[in-house]
PALO-894156 format. One record per atom (N, C-alpha, C): residue in three letters; x negated, y negated, z negated; atom name; residue number from 0; chain. Coordinates in nm, 3 decimals, m for minus. Atoms other than C-alpha are relative to their C-alpha. Example, Ala and Ser with C-alpha at 12.3 -4.5 7.8 and 13.67 -1.06 7.14 Angstrom:
BEGIN
residuo, px, py, pz, atomo, num, cadena
ALA, m0.089, 0.119, 0.000, N, 0, A;
ALA, m1.230, 0.450, m0.780, CA, 0, A;
ALA, m0.090, m0.120, 0.000, C, 0, A;
SER, 0.082, 0.119, 0.006, N, 1, A;
SER, m1.367, 0.106, m0.714, CA, 1, A;
SER, 0.077, m0.109, m0.073, C, 1, A;
//
This chain:
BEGIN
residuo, px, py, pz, atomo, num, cadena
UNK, 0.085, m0.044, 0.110, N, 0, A;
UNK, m14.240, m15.507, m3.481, CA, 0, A;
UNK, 0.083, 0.081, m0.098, C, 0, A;
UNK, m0.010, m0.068, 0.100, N, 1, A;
UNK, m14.192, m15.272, m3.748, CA, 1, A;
UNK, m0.014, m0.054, m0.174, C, 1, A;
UNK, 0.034, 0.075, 0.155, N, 2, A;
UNK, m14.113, m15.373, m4.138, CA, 2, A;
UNK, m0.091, 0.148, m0.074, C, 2, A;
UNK, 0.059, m0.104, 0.138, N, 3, A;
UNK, m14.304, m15.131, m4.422, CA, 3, A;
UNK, 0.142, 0.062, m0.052, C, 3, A;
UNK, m0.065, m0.084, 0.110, N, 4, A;
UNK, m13.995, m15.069, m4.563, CA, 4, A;
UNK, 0.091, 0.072, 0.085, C, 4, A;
UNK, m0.065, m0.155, m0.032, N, 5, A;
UNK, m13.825, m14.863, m4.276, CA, 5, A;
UNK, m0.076, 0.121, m0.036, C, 5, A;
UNK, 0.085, m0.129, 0.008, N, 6, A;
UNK, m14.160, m14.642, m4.305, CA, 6, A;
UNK, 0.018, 0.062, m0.148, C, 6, A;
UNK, m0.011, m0.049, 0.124, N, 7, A;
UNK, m14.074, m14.564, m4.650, CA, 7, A;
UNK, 0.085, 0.130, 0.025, C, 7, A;
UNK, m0.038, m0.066, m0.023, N, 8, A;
UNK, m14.021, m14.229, m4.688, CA, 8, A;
UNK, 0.109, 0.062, m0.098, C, 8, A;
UNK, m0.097, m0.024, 0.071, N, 9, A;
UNK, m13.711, m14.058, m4.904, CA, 9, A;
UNK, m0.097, 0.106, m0.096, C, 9, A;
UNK, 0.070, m0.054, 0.031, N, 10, A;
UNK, m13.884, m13.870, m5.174, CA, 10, A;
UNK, 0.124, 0.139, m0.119, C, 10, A;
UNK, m0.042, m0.108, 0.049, N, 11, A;
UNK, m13.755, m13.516, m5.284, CA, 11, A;
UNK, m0.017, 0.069, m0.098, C, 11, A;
UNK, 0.061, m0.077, 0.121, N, 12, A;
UNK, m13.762, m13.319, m5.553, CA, 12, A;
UNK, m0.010, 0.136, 0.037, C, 12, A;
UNK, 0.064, m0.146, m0.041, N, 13, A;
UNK, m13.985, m12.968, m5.511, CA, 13, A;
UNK, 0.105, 0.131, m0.005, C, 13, A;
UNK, m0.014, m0.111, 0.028, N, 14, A;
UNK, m13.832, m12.677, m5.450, CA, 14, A;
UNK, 0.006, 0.068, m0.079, C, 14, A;
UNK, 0.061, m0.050, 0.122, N, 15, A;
UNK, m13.765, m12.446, m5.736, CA, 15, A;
UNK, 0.066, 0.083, m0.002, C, 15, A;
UNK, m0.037, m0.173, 0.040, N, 16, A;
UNK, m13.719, m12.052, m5.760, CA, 16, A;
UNK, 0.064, m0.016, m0.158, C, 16, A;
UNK, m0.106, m0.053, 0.107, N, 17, A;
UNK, m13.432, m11.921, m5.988, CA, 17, A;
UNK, 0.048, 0.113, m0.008, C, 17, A;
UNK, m0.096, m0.100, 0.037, N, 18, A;
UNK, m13.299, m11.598, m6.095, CA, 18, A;
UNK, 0.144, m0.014, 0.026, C, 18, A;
UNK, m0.127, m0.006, 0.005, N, 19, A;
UNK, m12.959, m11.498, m6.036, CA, 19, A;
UNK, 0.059, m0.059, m0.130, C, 19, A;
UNK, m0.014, 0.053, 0.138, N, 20, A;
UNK, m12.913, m11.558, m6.402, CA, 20, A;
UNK, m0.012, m0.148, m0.010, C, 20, A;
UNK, 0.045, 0.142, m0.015, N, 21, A;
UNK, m13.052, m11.908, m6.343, CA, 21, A;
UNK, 0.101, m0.054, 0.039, C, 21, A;
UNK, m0.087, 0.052, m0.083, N, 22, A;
UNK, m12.849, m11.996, m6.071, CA, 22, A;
UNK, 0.171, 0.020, m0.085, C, 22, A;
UNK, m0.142, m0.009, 0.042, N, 23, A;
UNK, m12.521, m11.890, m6.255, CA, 23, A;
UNK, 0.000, m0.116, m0.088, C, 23, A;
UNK, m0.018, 0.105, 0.096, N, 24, A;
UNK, m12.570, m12.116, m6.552, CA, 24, A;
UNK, m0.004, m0.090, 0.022, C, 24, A;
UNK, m0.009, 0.127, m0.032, N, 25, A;
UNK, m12.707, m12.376, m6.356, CA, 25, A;
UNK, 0.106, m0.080, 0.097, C, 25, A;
UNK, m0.169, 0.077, m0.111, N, 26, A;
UNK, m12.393, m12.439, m6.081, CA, 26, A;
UNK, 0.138, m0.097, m0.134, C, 26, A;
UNK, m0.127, 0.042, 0.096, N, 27, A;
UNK, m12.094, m12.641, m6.209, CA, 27, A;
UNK, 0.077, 0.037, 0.097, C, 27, A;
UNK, m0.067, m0.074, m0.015, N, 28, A;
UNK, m11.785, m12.548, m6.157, CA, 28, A;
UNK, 0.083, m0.029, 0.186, C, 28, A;
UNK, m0.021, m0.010, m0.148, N, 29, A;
UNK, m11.728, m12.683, m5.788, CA, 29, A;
UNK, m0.101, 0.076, 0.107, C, 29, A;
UNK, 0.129, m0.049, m0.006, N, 30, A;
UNK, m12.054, m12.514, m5.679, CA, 30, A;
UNK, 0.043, 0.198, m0.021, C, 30, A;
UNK, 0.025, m0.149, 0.044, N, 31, A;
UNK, m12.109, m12.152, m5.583, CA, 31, A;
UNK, m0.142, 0.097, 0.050, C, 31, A;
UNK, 0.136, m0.069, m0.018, N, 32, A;
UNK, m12.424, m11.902, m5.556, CA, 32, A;
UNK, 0.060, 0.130, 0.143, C, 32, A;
UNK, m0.013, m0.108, m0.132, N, 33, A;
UNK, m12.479, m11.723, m5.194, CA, 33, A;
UNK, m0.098, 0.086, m0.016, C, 33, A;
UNK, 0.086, m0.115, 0.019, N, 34, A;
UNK, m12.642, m11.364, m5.238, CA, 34, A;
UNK, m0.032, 0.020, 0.126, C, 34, A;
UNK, 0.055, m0.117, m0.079, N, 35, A;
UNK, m12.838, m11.245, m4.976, CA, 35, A;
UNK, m0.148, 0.090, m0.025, C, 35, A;
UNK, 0.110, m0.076, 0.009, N, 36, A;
UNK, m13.116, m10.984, m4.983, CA, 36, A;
UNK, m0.086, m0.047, m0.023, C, 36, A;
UNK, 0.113, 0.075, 0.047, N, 37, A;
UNK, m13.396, m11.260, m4.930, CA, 37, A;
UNK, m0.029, m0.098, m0.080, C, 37, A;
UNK, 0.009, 0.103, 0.033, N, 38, A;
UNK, m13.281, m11.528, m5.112, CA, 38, A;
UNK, 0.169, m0.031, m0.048, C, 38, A;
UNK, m0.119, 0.069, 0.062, N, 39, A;
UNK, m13.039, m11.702, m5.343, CA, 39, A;
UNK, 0.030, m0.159, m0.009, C, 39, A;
UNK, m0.049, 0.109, m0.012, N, 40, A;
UNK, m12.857, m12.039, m5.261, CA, 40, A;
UNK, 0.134, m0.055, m0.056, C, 40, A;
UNK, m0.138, 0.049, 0.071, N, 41, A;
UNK, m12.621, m12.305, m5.444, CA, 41, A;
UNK, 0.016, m0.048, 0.159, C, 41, A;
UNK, m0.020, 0.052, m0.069, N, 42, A;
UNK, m12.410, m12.438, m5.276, CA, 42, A;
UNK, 0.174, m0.057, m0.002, C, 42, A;
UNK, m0.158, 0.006, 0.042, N, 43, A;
UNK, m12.034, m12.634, m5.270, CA, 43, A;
UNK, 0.101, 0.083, 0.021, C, 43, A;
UNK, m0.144, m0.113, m0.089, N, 44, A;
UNK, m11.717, m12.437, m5.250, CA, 44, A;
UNK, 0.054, m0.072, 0.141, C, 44, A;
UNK, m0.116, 0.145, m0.192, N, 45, A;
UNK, m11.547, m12.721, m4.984, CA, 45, A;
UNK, m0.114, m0.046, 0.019, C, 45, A;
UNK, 0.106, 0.050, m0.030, N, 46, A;
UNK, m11.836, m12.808, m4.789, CA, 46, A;
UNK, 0.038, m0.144, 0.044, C, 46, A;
UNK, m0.041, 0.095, m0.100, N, 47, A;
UNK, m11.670, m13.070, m4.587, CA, 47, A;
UNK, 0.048, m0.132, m0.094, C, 47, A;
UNK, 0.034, 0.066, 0.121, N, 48, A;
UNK, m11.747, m13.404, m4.812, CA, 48, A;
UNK, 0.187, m0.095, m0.002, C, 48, A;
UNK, m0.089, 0.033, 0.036, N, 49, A;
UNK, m11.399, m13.580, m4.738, CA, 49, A;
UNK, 0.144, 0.089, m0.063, C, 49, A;
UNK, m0.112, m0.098, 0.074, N, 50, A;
UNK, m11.190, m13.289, m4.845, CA, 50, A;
UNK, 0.017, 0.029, m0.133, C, 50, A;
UNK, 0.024, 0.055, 0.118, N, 51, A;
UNK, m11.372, m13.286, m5.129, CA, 51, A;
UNK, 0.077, m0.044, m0.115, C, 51, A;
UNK, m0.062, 0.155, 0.054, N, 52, A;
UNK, m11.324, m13.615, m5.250, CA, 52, A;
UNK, 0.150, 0.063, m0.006, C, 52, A;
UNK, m0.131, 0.046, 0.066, N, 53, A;
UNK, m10.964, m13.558, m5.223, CA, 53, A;
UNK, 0.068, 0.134, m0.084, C, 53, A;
UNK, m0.094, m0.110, 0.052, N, 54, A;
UNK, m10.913, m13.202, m5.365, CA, 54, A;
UNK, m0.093, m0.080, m0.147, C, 54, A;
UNK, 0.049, 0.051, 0.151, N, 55, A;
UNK, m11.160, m13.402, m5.706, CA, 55, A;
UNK, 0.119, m0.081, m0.066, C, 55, A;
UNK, m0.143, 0.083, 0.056, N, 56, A;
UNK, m10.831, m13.621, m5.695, CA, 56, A;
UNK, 0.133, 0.064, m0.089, C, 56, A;
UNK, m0.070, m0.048, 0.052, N, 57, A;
UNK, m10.575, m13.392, m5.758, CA, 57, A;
UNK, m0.040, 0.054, m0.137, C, 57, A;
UNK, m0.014, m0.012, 0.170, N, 58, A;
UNK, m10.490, m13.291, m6.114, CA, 58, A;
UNK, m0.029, 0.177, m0.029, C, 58, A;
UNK, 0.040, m0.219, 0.015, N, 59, A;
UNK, m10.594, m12.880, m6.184, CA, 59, A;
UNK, 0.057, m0.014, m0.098, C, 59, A;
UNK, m0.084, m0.055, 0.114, N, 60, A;
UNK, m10.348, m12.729, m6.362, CA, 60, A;
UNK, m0.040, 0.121, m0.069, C, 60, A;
UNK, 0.055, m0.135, 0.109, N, 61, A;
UNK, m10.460, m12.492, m6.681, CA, 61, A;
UNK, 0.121, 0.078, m0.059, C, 61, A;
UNK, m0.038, m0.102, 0.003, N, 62, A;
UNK, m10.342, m12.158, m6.766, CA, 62, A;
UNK, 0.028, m0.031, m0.128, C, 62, A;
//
């Protein structure tokens, strides 16, 4: 048998069109905007989630 609460489904938040302008202000600073012709996407600089994690570790050195 089946419980109710595998059928539960994950619930998303809608879709939502942005301006280039949009998208700049809204990324933080690990985060970058992909231009193409049809469409504009965020998205991380290091995609790959344990690399990540360990480049958030190290210390960034300022200018």
């Amino acid at each position: 048998m089946r419980s109710k609460a595998a059928d539960d489904m994950i619930q998303l938040a809608p879709y939502r069109r942005m301006t280039l302008e949009e998208c700049v202000t809204f990324i933080n600073d690990d985060e970058c905007v992909e231009v193409t012709p049809n469409i504009l996407r965020l998205r991380k600089v290091i995609l790959d989630p344990i690399r990540r994690k360990q480049e958030s570790k190290t210390p960034v050195e300022e200018e």
